[in-house]
MIMARVO-518107 format. One record per residue (C-alpha): residue in three letters; x, y, z. Coordinates in pm, whole numbers, padded with zeros to 5 digits, always signed. Example, Ala and Ser with C-alpha at 12.3 -4.5 7.8 and 13.67 -1.06 7.14 Angstrom:
BEGIN
ala+01230-00450+00780;ser+01367-00106+00714;
//
This chain:
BEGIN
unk-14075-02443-00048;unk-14212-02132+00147;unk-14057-02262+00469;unk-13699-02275+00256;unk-13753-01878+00128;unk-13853-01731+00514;unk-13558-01926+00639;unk-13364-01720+00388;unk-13530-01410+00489;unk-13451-01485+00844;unk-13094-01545+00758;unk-13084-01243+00540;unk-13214-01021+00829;unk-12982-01168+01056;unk-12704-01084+00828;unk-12777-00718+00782;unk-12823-00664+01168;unk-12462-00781+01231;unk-12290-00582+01004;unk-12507-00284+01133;unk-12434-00334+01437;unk-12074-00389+01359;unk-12045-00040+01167;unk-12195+00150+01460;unk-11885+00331+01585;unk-11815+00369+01949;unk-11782+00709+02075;unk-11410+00777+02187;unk-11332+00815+02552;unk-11233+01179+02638;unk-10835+01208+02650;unk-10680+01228+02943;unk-10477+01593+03017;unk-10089+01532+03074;unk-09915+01638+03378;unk-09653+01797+03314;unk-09364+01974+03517;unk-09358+02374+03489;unk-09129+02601+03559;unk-09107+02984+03556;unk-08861+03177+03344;unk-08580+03309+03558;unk-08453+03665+03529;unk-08088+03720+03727;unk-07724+03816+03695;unk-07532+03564+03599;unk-07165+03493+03596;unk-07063+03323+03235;unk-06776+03034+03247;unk-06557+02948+02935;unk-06353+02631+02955;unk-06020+02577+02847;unk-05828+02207+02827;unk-05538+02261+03063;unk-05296+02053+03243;unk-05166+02001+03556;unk-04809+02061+03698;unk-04658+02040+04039;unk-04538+02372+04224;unk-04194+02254+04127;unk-04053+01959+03902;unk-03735+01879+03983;unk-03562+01627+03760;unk-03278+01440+03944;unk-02989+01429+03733;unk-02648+01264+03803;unk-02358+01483+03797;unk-02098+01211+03757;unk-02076+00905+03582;unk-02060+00557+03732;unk-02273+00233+03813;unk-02599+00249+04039;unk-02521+00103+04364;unk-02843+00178+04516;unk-03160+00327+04564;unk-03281+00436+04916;unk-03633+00554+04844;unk-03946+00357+04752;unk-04086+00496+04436;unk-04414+00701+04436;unk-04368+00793+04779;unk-04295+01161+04963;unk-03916+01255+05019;unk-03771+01517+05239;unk-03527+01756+05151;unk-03187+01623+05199;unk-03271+01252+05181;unk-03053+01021+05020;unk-03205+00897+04669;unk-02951+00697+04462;unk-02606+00628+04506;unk-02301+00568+04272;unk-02016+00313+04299;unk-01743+00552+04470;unk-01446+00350+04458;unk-01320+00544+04109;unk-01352+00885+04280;unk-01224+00761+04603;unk-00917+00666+04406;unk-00914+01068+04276;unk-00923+01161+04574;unk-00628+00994+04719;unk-00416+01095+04380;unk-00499+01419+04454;unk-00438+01439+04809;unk-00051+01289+04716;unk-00064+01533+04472;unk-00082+01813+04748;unk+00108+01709+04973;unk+00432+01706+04683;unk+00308+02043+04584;unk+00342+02165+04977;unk+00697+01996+04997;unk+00788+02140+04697;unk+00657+02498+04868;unk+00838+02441+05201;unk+01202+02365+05001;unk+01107+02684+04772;unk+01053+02865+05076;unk+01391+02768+05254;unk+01556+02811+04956;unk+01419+03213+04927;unk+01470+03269+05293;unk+01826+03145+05228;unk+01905+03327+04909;unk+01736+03686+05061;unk+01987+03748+05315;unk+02306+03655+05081;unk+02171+03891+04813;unk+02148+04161+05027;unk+02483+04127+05119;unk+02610+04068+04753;unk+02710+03737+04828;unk+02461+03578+04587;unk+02348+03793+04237;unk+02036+03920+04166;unk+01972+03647+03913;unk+01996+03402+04158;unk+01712+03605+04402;unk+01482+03634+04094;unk+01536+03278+04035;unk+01441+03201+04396;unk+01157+03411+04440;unk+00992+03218+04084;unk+01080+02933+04197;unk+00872+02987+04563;unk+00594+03169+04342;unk+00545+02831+04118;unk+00551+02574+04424;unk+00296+02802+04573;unk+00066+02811+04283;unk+00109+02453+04248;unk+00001+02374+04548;unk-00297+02595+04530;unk-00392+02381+04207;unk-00315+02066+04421;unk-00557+02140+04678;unk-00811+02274+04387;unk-00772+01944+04219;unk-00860+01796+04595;unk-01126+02022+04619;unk-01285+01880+04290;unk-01170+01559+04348;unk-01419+01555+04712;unk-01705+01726+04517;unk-01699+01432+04268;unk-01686+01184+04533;unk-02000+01374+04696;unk-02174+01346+04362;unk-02200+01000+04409;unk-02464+01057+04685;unk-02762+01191+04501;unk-03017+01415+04735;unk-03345+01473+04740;unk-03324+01919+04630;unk-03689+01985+04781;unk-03942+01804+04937;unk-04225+01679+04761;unk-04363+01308+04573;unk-04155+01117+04382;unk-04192+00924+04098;unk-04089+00610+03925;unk-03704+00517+03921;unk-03579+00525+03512;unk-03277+00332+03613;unk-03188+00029+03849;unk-02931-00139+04051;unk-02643-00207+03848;unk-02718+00058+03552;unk-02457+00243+03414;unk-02545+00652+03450;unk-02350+00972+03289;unk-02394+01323+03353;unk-02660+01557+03067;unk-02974+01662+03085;unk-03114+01402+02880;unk-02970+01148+03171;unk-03283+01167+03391;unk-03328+00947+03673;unk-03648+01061+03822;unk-03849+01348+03893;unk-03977+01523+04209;unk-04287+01709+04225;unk-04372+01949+04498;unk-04752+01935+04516;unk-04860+02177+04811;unk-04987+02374+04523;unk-05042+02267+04203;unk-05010+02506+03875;unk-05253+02450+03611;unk-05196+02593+03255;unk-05427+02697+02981;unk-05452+02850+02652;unk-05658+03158+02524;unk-05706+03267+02113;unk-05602+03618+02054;unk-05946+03712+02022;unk-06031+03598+02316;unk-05781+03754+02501;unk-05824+04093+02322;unk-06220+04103+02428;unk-06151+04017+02774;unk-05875+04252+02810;unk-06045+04550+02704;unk-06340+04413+02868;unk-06148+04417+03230;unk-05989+04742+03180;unk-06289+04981+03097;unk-06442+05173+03405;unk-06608+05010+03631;unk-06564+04624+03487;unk-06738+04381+03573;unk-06470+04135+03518;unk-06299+04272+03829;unk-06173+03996+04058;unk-06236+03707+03810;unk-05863+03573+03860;unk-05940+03509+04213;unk-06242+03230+04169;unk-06143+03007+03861;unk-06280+02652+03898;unk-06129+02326+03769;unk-06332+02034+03658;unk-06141+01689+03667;unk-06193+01434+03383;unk-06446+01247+03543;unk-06657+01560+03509;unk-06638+01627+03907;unk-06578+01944+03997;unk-06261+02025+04161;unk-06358+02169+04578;unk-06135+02417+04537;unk-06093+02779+04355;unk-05821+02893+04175;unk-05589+03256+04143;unk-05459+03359+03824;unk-05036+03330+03836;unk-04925+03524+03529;unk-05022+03550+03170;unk-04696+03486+02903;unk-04534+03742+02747;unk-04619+03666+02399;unk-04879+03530+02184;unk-04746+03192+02041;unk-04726+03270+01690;unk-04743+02919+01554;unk-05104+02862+01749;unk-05258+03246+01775;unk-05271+03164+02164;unk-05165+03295+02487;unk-05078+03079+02794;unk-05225+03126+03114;unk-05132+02979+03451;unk-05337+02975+03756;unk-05229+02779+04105;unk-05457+02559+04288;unk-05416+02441+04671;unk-05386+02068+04717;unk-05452+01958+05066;unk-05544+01613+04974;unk-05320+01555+04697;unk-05590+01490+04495;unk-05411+01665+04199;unk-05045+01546+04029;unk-04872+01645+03746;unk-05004+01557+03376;unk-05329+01569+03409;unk-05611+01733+03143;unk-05815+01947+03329;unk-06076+02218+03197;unk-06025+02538+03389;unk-06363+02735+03403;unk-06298+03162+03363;unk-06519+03401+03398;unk-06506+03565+03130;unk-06841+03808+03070;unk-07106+03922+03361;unk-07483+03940+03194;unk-07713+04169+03447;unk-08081+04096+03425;unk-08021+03765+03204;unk-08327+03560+03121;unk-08233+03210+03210;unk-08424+02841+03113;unk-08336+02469+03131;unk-08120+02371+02872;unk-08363+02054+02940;unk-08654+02226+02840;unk-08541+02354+02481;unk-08627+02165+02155;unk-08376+02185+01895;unk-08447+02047+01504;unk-08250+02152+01255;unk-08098+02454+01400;unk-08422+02593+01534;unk-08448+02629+01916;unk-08807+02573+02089;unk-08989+02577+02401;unk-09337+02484+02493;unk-09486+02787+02673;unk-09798+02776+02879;unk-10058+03022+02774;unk-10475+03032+02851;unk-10710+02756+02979;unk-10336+02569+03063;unk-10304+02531+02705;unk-09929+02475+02529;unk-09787+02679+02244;unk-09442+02615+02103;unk-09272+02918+02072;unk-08906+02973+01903;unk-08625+03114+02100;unk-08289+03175+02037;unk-08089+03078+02316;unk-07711+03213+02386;unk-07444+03095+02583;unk-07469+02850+02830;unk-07498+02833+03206;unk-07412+02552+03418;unk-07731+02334+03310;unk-07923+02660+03112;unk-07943+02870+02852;unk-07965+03201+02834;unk-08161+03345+02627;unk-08152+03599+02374;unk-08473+03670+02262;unk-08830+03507+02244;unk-08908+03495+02621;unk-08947+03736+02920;unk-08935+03704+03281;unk-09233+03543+03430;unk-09330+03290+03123;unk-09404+02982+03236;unk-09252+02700+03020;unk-09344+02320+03024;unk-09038+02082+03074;unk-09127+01822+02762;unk-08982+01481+02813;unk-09245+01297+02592;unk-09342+01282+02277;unk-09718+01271+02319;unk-09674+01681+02385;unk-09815+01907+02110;unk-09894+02294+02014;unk-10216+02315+02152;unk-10220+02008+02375;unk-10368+02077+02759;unk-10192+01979+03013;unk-10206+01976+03367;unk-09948+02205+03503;unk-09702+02057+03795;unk-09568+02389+03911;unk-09137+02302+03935;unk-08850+02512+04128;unk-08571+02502+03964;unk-08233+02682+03999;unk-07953+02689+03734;unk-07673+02381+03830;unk-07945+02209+03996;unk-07925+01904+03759;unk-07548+01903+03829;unk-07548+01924+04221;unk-07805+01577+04203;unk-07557+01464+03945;unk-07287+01496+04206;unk-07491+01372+04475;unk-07559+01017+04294;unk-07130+01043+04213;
//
């Protein structure tokens, strides 16, 4: 009996020193400080870029139209390629103006018979009049009739003239020099003269025009903006950039053509048109490009990482690194944007020191260990082009 109660006691003792030892809480390790990337605030002039959707055309179009109607016979270009000047594209069957031009070729040489017996007749009839022999009547009569034959046979060799020109038409030329595209008809096809008759299209791409639209408002702000004293906006038409669909940008600049003369009333927009050299034919008509403008100059600007700035809700924040490398978020309100930045409007100054972010185990308060970064607005762009 009292070995079966200090059994108990033992087992009773045991008990309590496991669960007391299994309620003693370990002391946490200390946490580890975060590295994290930091960059200084930048404080320069910078150029701002808006971007309009624009699209591409050659330096010239030309449609190729037939002037006369007849039956492909052939084309004597391969399709997509470059054409010269003068080359022969297309031609028509011939034989029906051919056939004109013979007619009218008969047709002249009655009408000069005609002229030469009108003529004998006159030089016959002159002489006798003058001597009475014949009456006036009959000298007026001669003299119409020689007048007649010889406009006749002026409308002979008109209806010749025509009659070649047609025959001519049936050998369509290549107006300028330049790529062209896909044939719309075939060997065999059946063509007439109108402009909605097209059967292809030439585009001379040595430059290629690019045009845009601008709102009113727009326009207006930038207009008075460029002419006050001393603009800034001076000499923005000579550097606009193009960025391709890909999201490339385009190697080379841009000069403002012309502006339209009116604001489209059914779209509150002006067109623009700016030209773009092509060396490597890189560009061709129709495509949707988005021309970058310059369109405002900010002098002293503060400038961050879009990459750095928080955004919930509407509110814009940044991590800033204050004492003893300690983080407080700190709102901002950023304006327009920069290549890969903001700038900003208000809530920093030149010489903070922001921390990039990237993780969610950052917090107000948290210390870090500061990675000092360099860092240059369109930085994130050039590696994105680099990777391209």
């Amino acid at each position: 009996m009292k070995v079966s109660i200090i059994t108990k006691l033992l087992f009773v003792q045991a008990l309590l020193i496991t669960v007391l030892v299994s309620c003693k809480q370990e002391t946490p390790p200390d946490a580890i400080p975060l590295e994290i990337a930091v960059i200084e605030v930048l404080q320069q002039d910078v150029r701002l870029e808006s971007e309009y959707t624009g699209q591409t055309f050659g330096q010239s179009d030309i449609q190729i139209n037939p002037r006369v109607d007849g039956v492909i016979e052939s084309l004597n270009f391969k399709e997509g390629s470059v054409v010269t000047k003068g080359e022969l594209l297309y031609t028509i069957d011939p034989l029906p103006f051919q056939a004109k031009v013979i007619q009218a070729q008969g047709n002249l040489a009655e009408s000069q018979a005609r002229l030469a017996k009108a003529k004998s007749d006159l030089d016959m009839v002159e002489p006798l009049a003058k001597m009475n022999a014949l009456s006036q009547r009959e000298l007026v009569a001669a003299k119409e009739a020689y007048n007649a034959a010889l406009a006749k046979m002026s409308a002979s060799a008109a209806s010749l003239d025509n009659a070649r020109i047609e025959l001519g038409y049936c050998r369509i030329t290549a107006p300028v020099s330049g790529l062209i595209g896909i044939s719309k008809v075939r060997v065999g096809d059946y063509v007439r003269p109108g402009a909605t008759s097209v059967l292809n299209t030439i585009s001379d791409l040595g430059d290629v025009r690019v045009r845009f639209t601008i709102s009113e408002q727009e326009f207006l702000r930038i207009f008075r903006e460029y002419n006050k004293e001393n603009s800034t906006l001076k000499g923005i038409g000579e550097s606009i950039t193009l960025k391709l669909s890909d999201g490339s940008m385009y190697p080379q600049l841009g000069k403002m053509s012309f502006a339209d003369r009116q604001i489209d009333p059914s779209t509150g927009a002006i067109t623009f048109e700016t030209a773009f050299p092509n060396p490597d034919k890189l560009l061709r008509p129709g495509q949707y490009v988005k021309v970058g403008v310059v369109t405002d100059v900010r002098k002293n600007a503060i400038v961050i990482p879009q990459r750095a700035v928080i955004e919930m809700q509407g509110i814009y924040q940044v991590y800033v690194l204050g004492a003893n490398n300690t983080v407080e978020m700190k709102i901002i309100t950023p304006g327009q944007s920069f290549k890969d930045a903001y700038v900003i409007e208000d809530g920093l100054k030149a010489g903070d020191k922001i921390a990039m972010g990237g993780t969610s185990l950052l917090r107000n308060g948290s210390v870090i260990v500061p990675k000092a970064s360099n860092w240059q607005p369109g930085q994130a762009d050039k590696k994105a082009a680099q990777t391209k």
